[in-house]
C-alpha positions as MATLAB code, in Angstrom:
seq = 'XXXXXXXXXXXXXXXXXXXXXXXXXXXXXXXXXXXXXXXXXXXXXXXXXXXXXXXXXXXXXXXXXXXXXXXXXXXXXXXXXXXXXXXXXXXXXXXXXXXXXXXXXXXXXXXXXXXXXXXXXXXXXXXXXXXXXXXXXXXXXXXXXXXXXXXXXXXXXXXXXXXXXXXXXXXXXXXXXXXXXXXXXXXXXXXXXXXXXXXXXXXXXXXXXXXXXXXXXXXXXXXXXXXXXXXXXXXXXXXXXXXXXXXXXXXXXXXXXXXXXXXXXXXXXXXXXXXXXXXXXXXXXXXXXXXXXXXXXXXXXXXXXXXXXXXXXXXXXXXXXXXXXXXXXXXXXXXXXXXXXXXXXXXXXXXXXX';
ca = [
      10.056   -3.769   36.079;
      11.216   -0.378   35.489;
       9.118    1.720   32.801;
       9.676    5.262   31.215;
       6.869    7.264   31.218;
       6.002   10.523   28.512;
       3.371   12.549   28.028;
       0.482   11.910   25.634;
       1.137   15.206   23.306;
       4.749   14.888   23.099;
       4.695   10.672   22.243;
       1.958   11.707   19.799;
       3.688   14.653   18.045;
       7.166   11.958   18.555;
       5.250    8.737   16.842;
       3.656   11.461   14.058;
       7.142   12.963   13.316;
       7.732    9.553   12.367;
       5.762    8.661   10.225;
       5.630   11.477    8.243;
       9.756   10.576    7.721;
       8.292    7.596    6.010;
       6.070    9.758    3.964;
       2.752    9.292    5.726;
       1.270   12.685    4.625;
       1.165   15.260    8.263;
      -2.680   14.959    9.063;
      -2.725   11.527    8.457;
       0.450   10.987   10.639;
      -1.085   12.639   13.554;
      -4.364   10.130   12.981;
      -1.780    7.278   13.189;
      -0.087    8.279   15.903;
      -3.284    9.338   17.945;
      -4.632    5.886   17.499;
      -1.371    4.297   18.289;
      -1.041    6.081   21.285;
      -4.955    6.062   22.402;
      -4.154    1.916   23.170;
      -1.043    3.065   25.021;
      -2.736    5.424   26.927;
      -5.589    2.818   27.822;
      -3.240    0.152   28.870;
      -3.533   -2.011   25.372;
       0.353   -1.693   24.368;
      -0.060   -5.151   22.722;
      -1.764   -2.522   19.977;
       0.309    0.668   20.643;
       3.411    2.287   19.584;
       4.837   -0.948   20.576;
       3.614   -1.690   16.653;
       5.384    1.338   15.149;
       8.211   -0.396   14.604;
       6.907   -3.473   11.521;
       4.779   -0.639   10.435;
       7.584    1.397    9.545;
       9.826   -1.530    8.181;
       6.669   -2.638    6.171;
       6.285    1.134    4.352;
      10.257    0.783    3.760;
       9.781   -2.120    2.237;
       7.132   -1.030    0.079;
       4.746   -3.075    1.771;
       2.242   -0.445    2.279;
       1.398    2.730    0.802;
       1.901    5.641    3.182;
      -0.128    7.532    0.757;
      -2.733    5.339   -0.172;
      -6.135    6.793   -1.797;
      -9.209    5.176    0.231;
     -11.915    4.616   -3.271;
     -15.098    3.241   -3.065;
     -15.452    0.248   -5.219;
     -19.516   -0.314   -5.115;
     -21.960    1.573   -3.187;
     -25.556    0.570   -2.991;
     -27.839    2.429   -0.560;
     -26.095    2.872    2.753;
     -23.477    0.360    2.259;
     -19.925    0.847    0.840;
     -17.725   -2.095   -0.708;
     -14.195   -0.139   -0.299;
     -10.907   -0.574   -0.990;
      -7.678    0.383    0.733;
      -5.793    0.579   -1.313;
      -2.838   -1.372    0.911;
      -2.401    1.701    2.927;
      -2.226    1.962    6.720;
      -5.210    0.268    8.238;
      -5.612    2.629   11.058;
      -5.842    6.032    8.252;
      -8.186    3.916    6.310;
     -10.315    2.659    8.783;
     -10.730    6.122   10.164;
     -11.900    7.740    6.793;
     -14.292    4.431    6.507;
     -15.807    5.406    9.147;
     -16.142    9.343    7.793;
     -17.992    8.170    4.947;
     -20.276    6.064    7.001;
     -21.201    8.587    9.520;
     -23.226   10.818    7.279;
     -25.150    7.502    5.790;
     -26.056    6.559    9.228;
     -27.346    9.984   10.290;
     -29.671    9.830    6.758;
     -30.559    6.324    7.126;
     -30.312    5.046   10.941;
     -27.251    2.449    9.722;
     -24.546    1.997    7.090;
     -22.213   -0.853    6.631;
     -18.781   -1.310    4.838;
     -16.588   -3.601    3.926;
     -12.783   -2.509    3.781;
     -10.540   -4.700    1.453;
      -6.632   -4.579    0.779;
      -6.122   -3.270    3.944;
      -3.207   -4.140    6.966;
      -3.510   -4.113   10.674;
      -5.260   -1.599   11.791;
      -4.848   -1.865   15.993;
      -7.644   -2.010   18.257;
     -10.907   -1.984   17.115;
     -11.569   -0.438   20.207;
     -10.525    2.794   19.288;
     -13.144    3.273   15.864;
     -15.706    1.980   18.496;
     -15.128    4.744   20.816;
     -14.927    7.336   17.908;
     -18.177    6.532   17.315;
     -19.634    5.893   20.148;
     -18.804   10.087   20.253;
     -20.791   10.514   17.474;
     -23.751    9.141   19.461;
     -23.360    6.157   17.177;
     -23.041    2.074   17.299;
     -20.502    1.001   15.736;
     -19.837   -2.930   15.365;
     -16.457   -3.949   14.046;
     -14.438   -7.152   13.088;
     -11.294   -7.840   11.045;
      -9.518  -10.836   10.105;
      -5.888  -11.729   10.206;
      -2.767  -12.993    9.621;
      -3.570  -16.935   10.765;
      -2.175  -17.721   14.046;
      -5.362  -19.850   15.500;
      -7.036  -23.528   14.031;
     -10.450  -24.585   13.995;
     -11.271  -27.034   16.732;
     -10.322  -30.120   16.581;
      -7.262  -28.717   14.354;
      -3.754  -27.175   15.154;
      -2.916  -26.057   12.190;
      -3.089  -21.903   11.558;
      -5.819  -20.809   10.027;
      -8.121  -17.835   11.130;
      -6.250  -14.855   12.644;
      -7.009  -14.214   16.292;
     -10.507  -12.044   14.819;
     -11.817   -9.958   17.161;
     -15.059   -8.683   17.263;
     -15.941   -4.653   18.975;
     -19.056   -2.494   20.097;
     -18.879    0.690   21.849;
     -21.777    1.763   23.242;
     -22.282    5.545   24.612;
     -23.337    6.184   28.562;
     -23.391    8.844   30.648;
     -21.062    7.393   32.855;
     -17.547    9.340   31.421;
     -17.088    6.371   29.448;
     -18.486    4.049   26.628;
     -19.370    0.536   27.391;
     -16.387   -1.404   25.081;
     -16.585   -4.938   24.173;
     -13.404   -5.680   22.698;
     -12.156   -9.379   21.928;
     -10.554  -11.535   20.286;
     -12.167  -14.949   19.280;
      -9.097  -16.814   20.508;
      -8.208  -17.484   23.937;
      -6.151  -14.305   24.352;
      -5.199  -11.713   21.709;
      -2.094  -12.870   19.993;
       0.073   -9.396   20.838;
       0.366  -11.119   24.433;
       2.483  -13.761   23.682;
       4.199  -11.260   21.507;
       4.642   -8.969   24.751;
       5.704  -12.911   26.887;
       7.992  -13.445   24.303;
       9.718  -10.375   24.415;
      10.196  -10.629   27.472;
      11.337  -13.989   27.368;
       8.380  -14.750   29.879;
       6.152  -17.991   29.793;
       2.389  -17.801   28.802;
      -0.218  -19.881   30.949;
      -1.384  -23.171   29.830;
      -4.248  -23.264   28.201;
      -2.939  -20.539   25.505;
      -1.581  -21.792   22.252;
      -0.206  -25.264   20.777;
       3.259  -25.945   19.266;
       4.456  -26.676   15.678;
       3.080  -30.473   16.748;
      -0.024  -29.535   18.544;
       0.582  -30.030   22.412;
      -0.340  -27.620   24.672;
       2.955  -25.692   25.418;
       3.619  -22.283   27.601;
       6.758  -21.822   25.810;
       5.968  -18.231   23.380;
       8.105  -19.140   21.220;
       6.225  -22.139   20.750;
       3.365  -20.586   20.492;
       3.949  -18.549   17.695;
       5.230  -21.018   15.870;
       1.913  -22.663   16.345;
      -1.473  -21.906   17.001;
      -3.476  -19.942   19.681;
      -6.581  -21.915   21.147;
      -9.917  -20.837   20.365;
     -12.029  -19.126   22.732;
     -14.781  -21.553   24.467;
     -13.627  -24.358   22.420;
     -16.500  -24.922   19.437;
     -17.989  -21.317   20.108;
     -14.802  -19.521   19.482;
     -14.727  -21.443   15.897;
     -18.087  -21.164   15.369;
     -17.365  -16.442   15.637;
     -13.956  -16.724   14.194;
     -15.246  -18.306   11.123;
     -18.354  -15.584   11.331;
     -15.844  -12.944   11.434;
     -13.617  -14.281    8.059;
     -16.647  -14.316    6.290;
     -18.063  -10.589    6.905;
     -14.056   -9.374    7.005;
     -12.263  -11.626    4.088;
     -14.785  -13.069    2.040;
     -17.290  -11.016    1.856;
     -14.733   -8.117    1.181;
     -12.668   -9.770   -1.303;
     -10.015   -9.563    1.011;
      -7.325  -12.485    1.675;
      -9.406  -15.129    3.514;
      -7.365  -17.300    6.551;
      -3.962  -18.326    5.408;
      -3.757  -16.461    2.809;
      -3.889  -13.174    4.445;
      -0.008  -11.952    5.341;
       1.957  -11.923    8.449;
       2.752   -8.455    9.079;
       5.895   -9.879   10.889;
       7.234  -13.000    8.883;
       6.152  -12.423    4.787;
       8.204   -8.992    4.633;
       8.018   -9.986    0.642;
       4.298   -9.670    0.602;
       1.377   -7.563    1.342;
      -1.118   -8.440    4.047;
      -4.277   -7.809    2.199;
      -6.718   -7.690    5.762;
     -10.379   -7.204    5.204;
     -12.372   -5.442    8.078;
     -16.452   -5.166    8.468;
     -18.098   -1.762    9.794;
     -21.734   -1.277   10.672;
     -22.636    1.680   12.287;
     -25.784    2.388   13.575;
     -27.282    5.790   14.485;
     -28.836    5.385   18.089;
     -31.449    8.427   17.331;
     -33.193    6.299   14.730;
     -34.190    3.652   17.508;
     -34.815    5.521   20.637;
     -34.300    9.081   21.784;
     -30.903    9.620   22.331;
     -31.427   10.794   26.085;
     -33.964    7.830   27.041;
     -30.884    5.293   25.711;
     -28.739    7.176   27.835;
     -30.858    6.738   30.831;
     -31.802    3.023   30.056;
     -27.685    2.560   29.099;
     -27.209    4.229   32.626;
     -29.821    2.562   34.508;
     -28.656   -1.161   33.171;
     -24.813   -0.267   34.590;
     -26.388    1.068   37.882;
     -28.258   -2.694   38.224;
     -24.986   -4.533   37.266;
     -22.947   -2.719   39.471;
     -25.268   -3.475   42.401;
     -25.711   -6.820   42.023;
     -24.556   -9.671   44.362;
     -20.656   -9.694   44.554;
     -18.702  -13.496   44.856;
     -16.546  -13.670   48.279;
     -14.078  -11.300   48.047;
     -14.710   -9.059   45.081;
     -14.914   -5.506   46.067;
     -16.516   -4.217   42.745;
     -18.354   -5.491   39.998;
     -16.620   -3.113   37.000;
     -18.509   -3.313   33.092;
     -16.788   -3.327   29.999;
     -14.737   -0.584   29.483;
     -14.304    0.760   32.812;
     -11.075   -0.483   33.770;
      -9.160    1.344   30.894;
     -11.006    4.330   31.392;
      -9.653    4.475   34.974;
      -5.953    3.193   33.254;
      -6.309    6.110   30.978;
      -6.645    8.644   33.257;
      -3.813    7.360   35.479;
      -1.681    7.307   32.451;
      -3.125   10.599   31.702;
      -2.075   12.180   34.606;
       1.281   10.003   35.492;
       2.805    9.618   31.935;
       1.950    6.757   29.283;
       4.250    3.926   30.078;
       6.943    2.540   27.002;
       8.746   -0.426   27.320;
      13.003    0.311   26.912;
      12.553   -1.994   23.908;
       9.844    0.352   22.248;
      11.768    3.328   23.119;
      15.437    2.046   21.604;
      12.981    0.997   18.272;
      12.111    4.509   19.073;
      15.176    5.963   19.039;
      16.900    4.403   16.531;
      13.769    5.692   13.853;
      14.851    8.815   14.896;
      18.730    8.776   14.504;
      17.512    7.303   11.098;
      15.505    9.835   10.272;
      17.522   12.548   11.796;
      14.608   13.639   14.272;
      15.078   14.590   17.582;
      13.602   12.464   20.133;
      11.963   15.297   21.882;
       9.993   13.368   23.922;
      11.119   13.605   27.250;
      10.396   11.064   30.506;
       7.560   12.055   32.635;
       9.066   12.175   36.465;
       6.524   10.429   38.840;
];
């Protein structure tokens, strides 16, 4: 399938234009669009600017606050009980984690809780943030409920993934990153775009047989990972993310896509731990190091050419999309477009040749 390709700067300035049309004030446009872009760019477009879109129709609806205040509802020690306010998740999340970097470097860890909050896109990218800073950070969110408990097929918990970033001195961090379900829910978004099946083994319908129809799917429920053990961490994470924030909690949290007469209310959990106050920061990176060397060595199954760790494969994606353009789908780029007739911006954004 044919893809247009653009340049990281100019689909970053493009997707920040944008959403400072909407009234997302200019520095915290170019956050947005840098973390929009950053899943693009590392093959996750489940989680990329193919999401500009229902953001944008959810601040025109006055369905979030493009200029949301983050405030601090309760602080005790290290920790922070915040509130967003209902602005975007990604802007809040990002100045979350600004207030918990300084607590961590004083204390060795702080931890938040971030209620009234949206979406906020891969939890991969606040990982890796930190992960700069020479920091831990684990993350979870809840969501809008597209997955049952076991032994149910009824919509409860949102897909609620669960991220650590861990620095090396490889040229890239270690990143877990993953949902509790079977697969992350923006994939049978993506299949049903397309108007592609999903494998078996994926979701259940509206009556709770297996079905590889999307459609289907969405209209039903996505399978927990591993059966019990993806209940058992789904339910972990809408604790620390919805109840223990005073956010929404499983159903009641909104569907970014189908209550456009509602807010989401989302509740995320941050704790962020400063490596230094373990271990010296250069023995971690040599034990970090030495642990990937092992890994990597170790006996491969017939025909596997190389044993890869977590994180590895979209740092090699990112530098191919680096260097060859950042791949759009013609959907995302007519949504892209037609923002910009809207808005009377140019789409100056123009195809990278390959």
């Amino acid at each position: 399938m044919a893809v247009n390709r653009y340049a990281k700067e100019r689909l970053e300035s493009l997707v920040a234009h944008l959403a400072a049309g909407m009234g997302v004030p200019a520095n915290d446009a170019a956050l947005f669009a840098e973390v929009l872009v950053d899943a693009d760019l590392h093959g996750v477009s489940t989680h990329g600017v193919s999401r500009l879109n229902i953001y944008l129709q959810r601040i025109d609806a006055r369905l979030i606050d493009p200029q949301a205040a983050l405030t601090i509802d309760r602080r005790t020690g290290s920790t922070l009980a915040l509130d967003a306010g209902n602005g975007l998740g990604q802007i809040q999340a990002r100045k979350a984690l600004d207030l918990l970097l300084p607590l961590a470097r004083q204390n060795g860890l702080a931890a938040a809780t971030i209620r009234n909050s949206q979406h906020f896109g891969a939890l991969s990218w606040y990982g890796n943030y930190a992960a700069s800073q020479k920091m831990v950070l684990m993350a979870m969110t809840n969501g809008e409920p597209a997955m049952s408990p076991e032994g149910g097929f009824e919509a409860f918990f949102g897909t609620n993934p669960i991220a650590a970033s861990f620095p090396t001195g490889k040229g890239f961090p270690v990143k877990i990153d993953l949902a509790t379900s079977t697969v992350a829910r923006g994939n049978i978004i993506a299949a049903q775009k397309k108007g592609a099946p999903i494998p078996g083994g994926w979701a259940l319908d509206r009556q709770g047989n297996p079905t590889t129809d999307a459609s289907e799917a969405l209209l039903g429920t996505v399978l927990t990972m591993a059966g019990h053990k993806g209940y058992a961490l789904a339910l972990m994470v809408e604790l620390f993310s919805g109840a223990l924030s005073g956010s929404a909690v499983g159903p009641d949290v909104g569907s970014m896509y189908k209550n456009m007469n509602r807010k989401q209310d989302v509740g995320h959990f941050f704790c962020l731990f400063d490596i230094a106050a373990f271990l010296d920061y250069d023995e971690y990176l040599r034990r970090v190091d030495a642990t990937i060397d092992r890994i990597k060595a170790a006996k491969k199954r017939p025909g596997v050419e190389e044993i890869l760790v977590p994180g590895e494969r979209s740092a090699r994606q990112a530098r191919i999309n680096g260097a060859g353009g950042i791949p759009l789908s013609g959907e995302t780029v007519a949504e892209l477009e037609r923002w910009c007739a809207r808005l009377k911006i140019p789409f100056d954004c123009p195809e990278v040749v390959c």
